[in-house]
C-alpha positions, 0 to 999 in steps of 0.5 A, a space after each residue: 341406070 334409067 334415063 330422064 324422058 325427053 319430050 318427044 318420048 313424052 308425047 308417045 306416050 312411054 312409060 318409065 313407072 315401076 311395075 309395083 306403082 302400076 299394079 297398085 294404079 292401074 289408073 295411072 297407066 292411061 294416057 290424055 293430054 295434060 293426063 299423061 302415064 307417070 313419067 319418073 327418070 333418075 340420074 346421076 354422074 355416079 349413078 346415085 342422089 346426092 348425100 347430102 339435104 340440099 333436094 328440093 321437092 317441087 310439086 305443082 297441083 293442077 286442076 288436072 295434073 299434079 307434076 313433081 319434080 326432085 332437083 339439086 339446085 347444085 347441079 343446075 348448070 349440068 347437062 341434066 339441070 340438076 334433075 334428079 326425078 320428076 313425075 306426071 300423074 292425074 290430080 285427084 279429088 282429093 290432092 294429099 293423094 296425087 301428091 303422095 303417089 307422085 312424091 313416091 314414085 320418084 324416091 323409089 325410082 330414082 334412089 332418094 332417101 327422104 332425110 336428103 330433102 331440104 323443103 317440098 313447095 307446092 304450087 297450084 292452081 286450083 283457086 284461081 281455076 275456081 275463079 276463071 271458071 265461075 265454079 259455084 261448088 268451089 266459091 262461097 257467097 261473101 257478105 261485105 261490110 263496109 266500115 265508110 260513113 256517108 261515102 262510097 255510097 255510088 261505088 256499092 261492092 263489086 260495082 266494077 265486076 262482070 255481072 255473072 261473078 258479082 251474081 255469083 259471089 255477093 251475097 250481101 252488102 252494108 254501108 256502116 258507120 266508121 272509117 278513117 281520114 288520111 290523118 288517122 281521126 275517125 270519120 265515124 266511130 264504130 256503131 256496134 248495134 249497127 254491126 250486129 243488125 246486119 250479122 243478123 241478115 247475113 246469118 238468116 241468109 247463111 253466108 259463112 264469108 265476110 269481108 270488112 272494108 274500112 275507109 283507110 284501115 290500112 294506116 290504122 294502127 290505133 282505132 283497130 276498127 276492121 279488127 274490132 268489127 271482125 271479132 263482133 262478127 265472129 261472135 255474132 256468126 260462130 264458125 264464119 270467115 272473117 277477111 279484114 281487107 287490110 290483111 290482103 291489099 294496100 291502099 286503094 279501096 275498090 281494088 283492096 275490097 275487090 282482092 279481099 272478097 275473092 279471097 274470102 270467097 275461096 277460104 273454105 276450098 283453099 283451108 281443105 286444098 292446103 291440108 290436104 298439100 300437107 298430109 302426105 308430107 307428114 305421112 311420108 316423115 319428111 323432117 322438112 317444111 312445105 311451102 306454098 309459091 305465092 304470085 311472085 314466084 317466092 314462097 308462103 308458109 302453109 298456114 299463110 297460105 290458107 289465110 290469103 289463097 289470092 296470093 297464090 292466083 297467079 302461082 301457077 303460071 309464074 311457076 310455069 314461066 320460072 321452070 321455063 327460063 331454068 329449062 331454056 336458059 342456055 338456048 334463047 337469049 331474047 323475050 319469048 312468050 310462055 304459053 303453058 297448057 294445062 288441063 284446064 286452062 292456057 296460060 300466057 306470059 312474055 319472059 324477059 331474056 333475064 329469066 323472070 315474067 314481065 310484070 303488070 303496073 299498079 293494078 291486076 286483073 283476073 277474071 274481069 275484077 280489078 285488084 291492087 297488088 303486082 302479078 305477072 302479066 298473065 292472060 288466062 283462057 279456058 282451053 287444055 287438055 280436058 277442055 270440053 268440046 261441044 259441036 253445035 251450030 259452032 263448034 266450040 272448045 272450053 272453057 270448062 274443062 272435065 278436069 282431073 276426070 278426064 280418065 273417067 269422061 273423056 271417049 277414048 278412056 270410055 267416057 262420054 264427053 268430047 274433048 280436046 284430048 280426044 280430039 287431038 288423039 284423033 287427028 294424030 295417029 303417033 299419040 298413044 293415048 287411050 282406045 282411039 276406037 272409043 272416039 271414032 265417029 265423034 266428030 268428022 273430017 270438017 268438025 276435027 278440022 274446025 277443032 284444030 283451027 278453033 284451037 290454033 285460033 284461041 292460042 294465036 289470039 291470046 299470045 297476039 294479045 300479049 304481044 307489044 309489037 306486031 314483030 315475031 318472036 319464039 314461043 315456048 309451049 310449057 305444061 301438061 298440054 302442050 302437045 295440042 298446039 300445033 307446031 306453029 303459030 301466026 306470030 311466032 318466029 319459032 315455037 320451042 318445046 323443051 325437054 321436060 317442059 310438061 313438068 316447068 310447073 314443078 321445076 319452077 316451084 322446086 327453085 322458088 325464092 323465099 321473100 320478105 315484106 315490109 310496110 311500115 310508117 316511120 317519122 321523118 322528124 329526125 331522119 331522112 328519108 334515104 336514112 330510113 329507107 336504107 335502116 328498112 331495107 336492110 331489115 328487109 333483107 334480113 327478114 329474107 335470110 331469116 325466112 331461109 334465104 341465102 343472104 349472099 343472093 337477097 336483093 331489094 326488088 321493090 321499094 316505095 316512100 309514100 308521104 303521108 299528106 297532111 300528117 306532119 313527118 309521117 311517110 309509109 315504106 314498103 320494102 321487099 327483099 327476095 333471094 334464093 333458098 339457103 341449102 346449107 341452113 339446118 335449123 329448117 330441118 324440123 317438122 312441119 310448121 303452120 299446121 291448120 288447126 287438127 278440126 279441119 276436115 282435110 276431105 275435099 272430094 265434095 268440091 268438084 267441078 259443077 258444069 251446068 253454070 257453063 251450059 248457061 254462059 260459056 263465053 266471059 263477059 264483055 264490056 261494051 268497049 271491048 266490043 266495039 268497032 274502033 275504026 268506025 264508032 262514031 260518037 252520038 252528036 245530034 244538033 252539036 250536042 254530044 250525048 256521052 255513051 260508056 265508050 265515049 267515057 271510058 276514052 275521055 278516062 284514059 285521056 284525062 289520066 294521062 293530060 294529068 301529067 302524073 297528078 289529079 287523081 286517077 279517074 277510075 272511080 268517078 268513071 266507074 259511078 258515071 258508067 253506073 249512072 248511064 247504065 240507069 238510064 242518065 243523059 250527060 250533054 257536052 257542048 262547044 264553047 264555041 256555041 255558048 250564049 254570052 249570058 250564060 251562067 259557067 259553073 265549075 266544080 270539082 273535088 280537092 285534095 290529096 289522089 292518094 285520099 280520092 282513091 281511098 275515100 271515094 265520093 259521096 254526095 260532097 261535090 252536089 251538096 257544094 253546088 246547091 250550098 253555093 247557089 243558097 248564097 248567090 241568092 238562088 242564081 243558079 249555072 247554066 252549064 258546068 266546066 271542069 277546073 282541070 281536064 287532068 286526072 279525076 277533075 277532068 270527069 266532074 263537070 259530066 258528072 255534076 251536069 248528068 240529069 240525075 245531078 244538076 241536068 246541065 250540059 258540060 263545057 268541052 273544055 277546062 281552065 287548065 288544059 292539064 293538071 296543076 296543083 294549085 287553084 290560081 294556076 288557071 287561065 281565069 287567073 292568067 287572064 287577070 280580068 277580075 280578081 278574085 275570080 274564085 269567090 265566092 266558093 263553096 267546100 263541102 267534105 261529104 260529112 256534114 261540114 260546108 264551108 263557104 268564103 262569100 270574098 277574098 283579097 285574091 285568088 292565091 288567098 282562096 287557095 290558101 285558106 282553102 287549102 288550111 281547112 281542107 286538112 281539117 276536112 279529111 283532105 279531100 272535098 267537093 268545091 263550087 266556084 261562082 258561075 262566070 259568063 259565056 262570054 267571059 268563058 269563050 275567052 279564057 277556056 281551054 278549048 276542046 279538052 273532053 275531045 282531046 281525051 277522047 282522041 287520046 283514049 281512043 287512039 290507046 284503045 287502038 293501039 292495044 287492039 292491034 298490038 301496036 303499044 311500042 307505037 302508042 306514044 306516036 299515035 298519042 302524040 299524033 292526037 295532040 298535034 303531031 310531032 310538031 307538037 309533042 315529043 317522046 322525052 325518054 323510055 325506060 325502068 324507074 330504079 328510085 323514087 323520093 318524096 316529101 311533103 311540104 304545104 300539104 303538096 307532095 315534092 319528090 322525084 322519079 329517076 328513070 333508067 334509059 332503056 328501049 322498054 318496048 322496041 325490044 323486049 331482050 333488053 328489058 331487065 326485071 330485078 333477080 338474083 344475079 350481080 348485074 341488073 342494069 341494061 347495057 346503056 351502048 345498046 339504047 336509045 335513051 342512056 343514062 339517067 332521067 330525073 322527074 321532079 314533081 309537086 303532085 303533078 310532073 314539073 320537068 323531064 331533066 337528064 342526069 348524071 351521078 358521080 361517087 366521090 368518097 362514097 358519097 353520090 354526087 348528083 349533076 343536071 345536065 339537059 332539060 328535055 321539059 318543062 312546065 307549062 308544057 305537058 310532062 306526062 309518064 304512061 305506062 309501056 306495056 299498055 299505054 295508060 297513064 302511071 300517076 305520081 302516087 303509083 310511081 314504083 320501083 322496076 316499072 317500065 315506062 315511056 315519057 312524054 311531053 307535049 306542047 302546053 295551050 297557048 293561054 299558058 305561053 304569054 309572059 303572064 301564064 309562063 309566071 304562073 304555071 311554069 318553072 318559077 311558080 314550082 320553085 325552080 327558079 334556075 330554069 328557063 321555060 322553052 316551048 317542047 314545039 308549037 301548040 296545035 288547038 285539039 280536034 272539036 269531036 262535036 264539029 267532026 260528028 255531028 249530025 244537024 236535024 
């Protein structure tokens, strides 16, 4: 009876493969790193598989190996994992051989009968190794029509991508007449002959790949208009891909257009790639489905897999990372850091001591584009097995890598490129790979030293950049490659390298889980929330165990209610239920499904890997920020005029997000277009208000409306055209300089952005009437002040379509929020607006002072904490900027189990309940949603226990501790101590990266840390208190008590300027 390989074995280099699979390939006899001789063992307690069809095939392709893996999942808890075979072999051009080869080798080695196999799910990582590295042959150029009207027009397609991604993939773009508003009417209709011009363009310019992105189009269920303006382009550009963004991502739409476009990008590669997954599973007669793991580490069919590859980007490593918590389960307790080593890429991922990765927030990020859908948290780099290694006047490793033909390129199989692989066989004698003679003389003493610390380098950056502490802890080394990483690292407490780990990929693939997804829009006219919620997720569930998941192990992993604002009892849900495969189920034991269409020519052998893109740009871009010496940058501050740079902007965003509060908006779009602005050549001035002339004219502008619009509906030219309408009425008086209503959220951008000297060419005001964000106009310190009334008329509306609304007067300031607030659902919900300008000495008076530097400090001191992995430290360092611990407090750590909103008067009401939980001082107690019974951290062992309560009305109201009772099946839900309160600053950031979560982007299973911090001292008299604090809410049970003592923010104008 053979044996199952242990590692040490592995990396020897000894073979197990049959006589007759070797005489067939000799090919397969080489051994590389990350290219390793078949590995094939077999075991059994009876010395024979099991009879019955409960084996699970897992195959991982990868740019470099295919792995497989058989495996009884009921035998997972032997000493053996239930491993029946497994099999490492060189990825071949055309995949449907490797996998072929692989899946052969292990039936004839270790006894399987193919009627015993219950599924083959395949993972790879072939897509997103087309992405990382910028591989021409394999990414097609994209048209992208953009179904928007008049707005977006500053955020053209791939405006945020790094330069050499968006030169290589856009190849076209169009403004088009369409779109919709969050209430479901038309922007703009459809314009067919619109649509037909620009198929025109994008045929003469042979692009096969389209993406149409409406305003919207994700709630359109009615106007259909991405499905009509992809059927027009079908017929207008026979045989093209169409991607309706719709179809790929939620709302959000830079980040839905961003993931649409990579995904049509790679359609060509991914239909081939899958086919040819599909292929030898028929040819071999498995009477069982093949799957395909998607980014969560649950399963796609085929055909879905090639309709949308992108959920497959981040496959690979969530495999790599599930394999290795089924490896390693017995032995380690505590976070680890996965670090899988392929042939092209690393890979690297924090395991949480429950099994599965910890995950990213709202937004992902691949290759420097940003996208809106969850994935792990991985950080990816070219560096494996095959990467190339050139020895110039540095020596560098990567990031393009020789790949599956490396038994071809590599010196010690006769090749004649240098790499890794031959690096490593050189500084090793025990690694029995290749004819190490063949390498002799490529590199010398000090260059193959130089290779072993360019590789020690690369592997202790990227885990020290995935660390959320300074502290040590166990790194796992997973995949093909593991064997050129060195035993150990800077950071590490100890690196593990555990049996079978060249093959986690495989085994991670083989336990995948089987999901489902629902995202629906219901009434809740007649039924509650909770009442509807509950009805979906038990559809959700069922869903799962008609997927073929057991239903004794399906769990609700994530839940959201997003109300619908402006549209009368209307809420979007979005439930997903995931559990494990059910073996027992006989109605999956039929022939392959979701087959491509028989047309598709399922050979990819022309889709190799092009190198000569990497001879002109081998580093990944940077941008400015990322460059930049934290500790020492100094902002440009001439004569106490603050010229504002990207740096400086890419702070002041940070900041403003997280003064939001939660509301606001996200600034992200804004930041974008004024990046774009400077990139033009656009001087945008802040000045003190300390330095304002009495006579000075103090504009205000900025947007109005929903966030969950302003991140849908980005802007046009609604907020300019505002200003110039109001200064038609004020007779041709025009502002001096501009302040921004709130600091808080994407406001706090807009006084910059109206002053550029493209806009209006006037100096903003560091400062703002809030010191925060509110959801009210009335809830301003002009107001608090009660000088004058109204302080807010005139003002000026305009929804950047058309339609200008002015009010010349009004009774009060709480009238101009209410009548502004009915036309604005009539105006799309989200409009640009120009307040009258007040004096400089009016301004000097009622100003929240220095608020542009105080999100700079914020921003910056962020910045700092993620450079040097001091996250667990970020809230300190935050509050630090705002005046110290005297000024400001952490109010709670932990996991957002549940989240409920409503909406009333156009605002949105709800509340976000937080688990205690010490989410960053120690990652071993953090707990991710899974298949066991228990899901909760143990309280004893936190710092912060029990449960807090959020309640917010577009921004956070108060930071409430409670507890919860069941009495007769029902919940009964009790306040205890109140740990803040409006006016004072109640602000939730995100603990693995410090930014700020937004009230919309509140969701179920994030790890978060609150704040609060102390309000401005023009909100602290008796009048600010009645307006922005408790009662102005509707809590009138609750007394406002200051978090601590307001300490004015630090003038980066008086600490750098430099008079001439």
């Amino acid at each position: 009876m053979t044996t199952i390989v242990g590692h040490e074995e592995y990396r020897k280099g000894k073979s197990l493969i049959s006589d007759i699979t070797a005489a067939s390939r000799p090919d397969y006899q080489t051994k590389a790193i990350g290219v390793t001789v078949p590995r094939v063992g077999a075991q059994s307690s009876m010395g024979s598989a099991p009879d019955r069809k409960t084996l699970r095939i897992g195959v991982d392709v990868g740019g470099t190996n295919t792995d497989g893996v058989i495996l009884d999942p009921l035998k997972a808890s032997d000493p053996d994992k239930g491993i029946i075979a497994w099999h490492k072999t060189p990825t071949t051009p055309n995949p449907s051989a490797g996998i072929n080869d692989a899946i052969l080798t292990m039936f004839a080695n270790a006894g399987v009968d193919s009627d015993q196999v219950a599924s083959v799910t395949i993972g790879t990582t072939h897509f997103v190794n087309a992405v990382v590295e910028r591989d021409a042959t394999r990414l097609s150029k994209v048209a992208v029509l953009r179904l928007c009207g008049p707005f977006s027009q500053h955020a053209p397609p791939c405006v945020d991508w790094p330069n050499e991604m968006r030169e290589l993939i856009l190849g076209h773009y169009a403004l088009l007449k369409g779109g919709l508003e969050v209430d479901g009417h038309l922007i703009a209709d459809l314009n067919e002959e619109q649509i037909k011009k620009e198929c025109a363009i994008i045929r003469e310019k042979g692009i096969k790949s389209v993406v149409v992105n409406g305003i919207f189009s994700p709630i359109d269920t009615v106007e259909r208009q991405e499905e009509r303006a992809a059927e027009l382009v079908r017929a207008e550009i026979p045989g093209c891909d169409v991607v309706c963004s719709k179809e790929v991502a939620n709302l959000g739409f830079l980040e839905r257009e961003n993931a649409a476009i990579l995904n049509a990008s790679i359609l060509a590669f991914a239909r081939k790639t899958i086919r040819s997954f599909q292929e030898p599973v028929r040819r071999l007669g498995l009477q069982c489905p093949v799957f395909v793991t998607q980014n969560d580490g649950t399963i796609l069919s085929g055909d879905m897999a090639a309709r949308l590859p992108i959920r497959t980007f981040s496959s690979g490593p969530t495999n790599s990372m599930r394999g290795a918590a089924f490896l390693v389960r017995d032995e380690v307790d505590e976070a680890v850091m996965v670090v899988d080593i392929g042939g092209t890429t690393t890979d690297v991922g924090l395991l949480l001591a429950n099994g599965f990765p910890r995950q990213q927030a709202a937004y992902s990020d691949l290759a420097g584009v940003r996208m809106n859908f969850s994935c792990p948290d991985i950080k990816s780099i070219g560096l494996g097995g095959g990467s190339k290694v050139r020895n110039r006047e540095a020596l560098t490793v990567g990031p393009d890598s020789v790949g599956y033909k490396i038994t071809k390129e590599a010196l010690v199989f006769g090749g004649s490129t240098l790499t890794a692989t031959d690096c490593t066989v050189l500084l090793d004698k025990d690694l029995d790979i290749g004819n190490r003679e063949l390498a002799k003389g490529a590199l010398d003493e000090n260059g193959l030293a130089d290779f072993k610390a360019v590789v020690k380098h690369k592997l202790e950056k990227i885990i020290d950049t995935m660390k959320t502490s300074p502290e040590d802890l166990p790194v796992l080394l997973v995949g093909g490659g593991a064997v050129i990483a060195p035993d150990e690292l800077k950071g590490a407490s100890r690196v593990l390298k555990p049996k079978w780990s060249g093959v986690a990929n495989a085994i991670g693939a083989a336990i995948a889980r089987v999901s489902a997804v629902i995202d629906t829009v219901e009434s809740t006219e007649s039924k509650t929330t909770k009442e509807l919620l509950d009805k979906i997720c038990n559809s959700a569930i069922e869903k799962a165990v008609a997927a073929g998941a057991s239903k004794s192990t399906v769990k609700i992993v994530e839940m959201d209610t997003i109300p619908l604002p402006y549209i009368a009892n209307k809420s979007r849900f979005t439930v997903r239920a995931a559990g494990g495969f059910d073996y027992s189920r006989t109605d999956f034991l039929t022939a392959l499904t979701d087959e491509l269409e028989p047309q598709e020519d399922s050979d990819i052998d022309n889709f190799e890997k092009s190198s000569s893109e990497y001879d002109k740009n081998l580093a990944i871009s940077k941008t400015p920020v990322d460059d930049i010496d934290i500790a020492n940058y100094k902002p440009k501050v001439r004569n106490r005029v603050w010229y504002i740079s990207e740096t400086d902007l890419a702070w002041i965003s940070t900041g403003c997000y997280i003064l939001g509060t939660g509301g606001g908006g996200s600034p992200y779009s804004s930041m974008i277009r004024i990046r774009e602005m400077l990139r033009r050549g656009d001087v945008i001035r802040v000045v003190s208000p300390a330095d304002l002339p009495d006579d000075a004219a103090i504009g205000c502008g900025g947007g109005a409306g929903s966030p969950t619009v302003g991140i849908e509906k980005l802007a046009g030219d609604e907020m300019v055209q505002a200003q110039e309408e109001l200064f038609k009425v004020l007779g041709g008086r025009r502002a001096t300089h501009m302040i921004a209503v709130e600091i808080g959220g994407n406001n706090g951008l807009q006084s910059m952005l109206l002053g550029a000297s493209s806009n209006l060419d006037m100096p903003a005001v560091d400062g703002d009437w809030m010191g925060r964000a509110y959801p009210t106009k009335w809830q301003t310190t002009p107001v608090v002040f009660g000088e004058r009334s109204p302080i807010f008329a005139p003002v000026s509306m305009a929804d950047g379509n058309g339609n200008v609304v002015i009010m010349p007067t009004a009774a009060s300031d709480f009238q101009v929020e209410r009548i502004c607030r009915a036309a604005l659902s009539e105006m799309g919900s989200h409009v640009g607006t120009a307040d009258a300008p007040i004096s400089g000495e009016e301004c000097k008076r009622w100003v929240v002072e220095n608020t542009i530097s105080q999100s700079w400090r914020i921003g910056r001191a962020v910045a700092r904490a993620r450079r040097s992995n001091q996250v667990d430290n970020v809230a300190e360092t935050i509050l630090a900027e705002c005046g110290g611990a005297e000024a400001g407090k952490v109010l709670w750590k932990g996991k957002i189990v549940g989240v409920e909103r409503t909406l009333r008067m156009g605002h949105v009401y709800g509340e976000c309940i937080i688990e205690g939980a010490d989410v960053v001082d120690d990652d071993s107690r953090q707990v991710v949603h899974d298949d066991t019974d228990n899901d909760r951290v143990s309280s004893s062992t936190s710092a912060f226990s029990g449960l807090l309560k959020v309640p917010f009305k577009n921004e956070n109201i108060a930071a409430i501790k409670i507890s919860r009772t069941i009495v007769d099946g029902k919940t009964n839900e009790q306040d205890g101590e109140v740990l803040g309160l409006v006016p004072d600053l109640i602000t939730v950031i995100d603990a693995q990266n410090g930014e700020a979560i937004g009230t919309p982007e509140y969701r179920y299973g994030l790890l978060v840390i609150v704040l609060g911090i102390t309000a401005s001292d023009r909100w602290t008299s008796k009048r600010g208190i009645e307006i922005g604090g408790p009662k102005s809410f509707g809590i009138d049970h609750l007394t406002y008590k200051p978090l601590g003592k307001f300490v004015k923010p630090a003038s980066v104008i008086d600490d750098f300027d430099v008079s001439e």
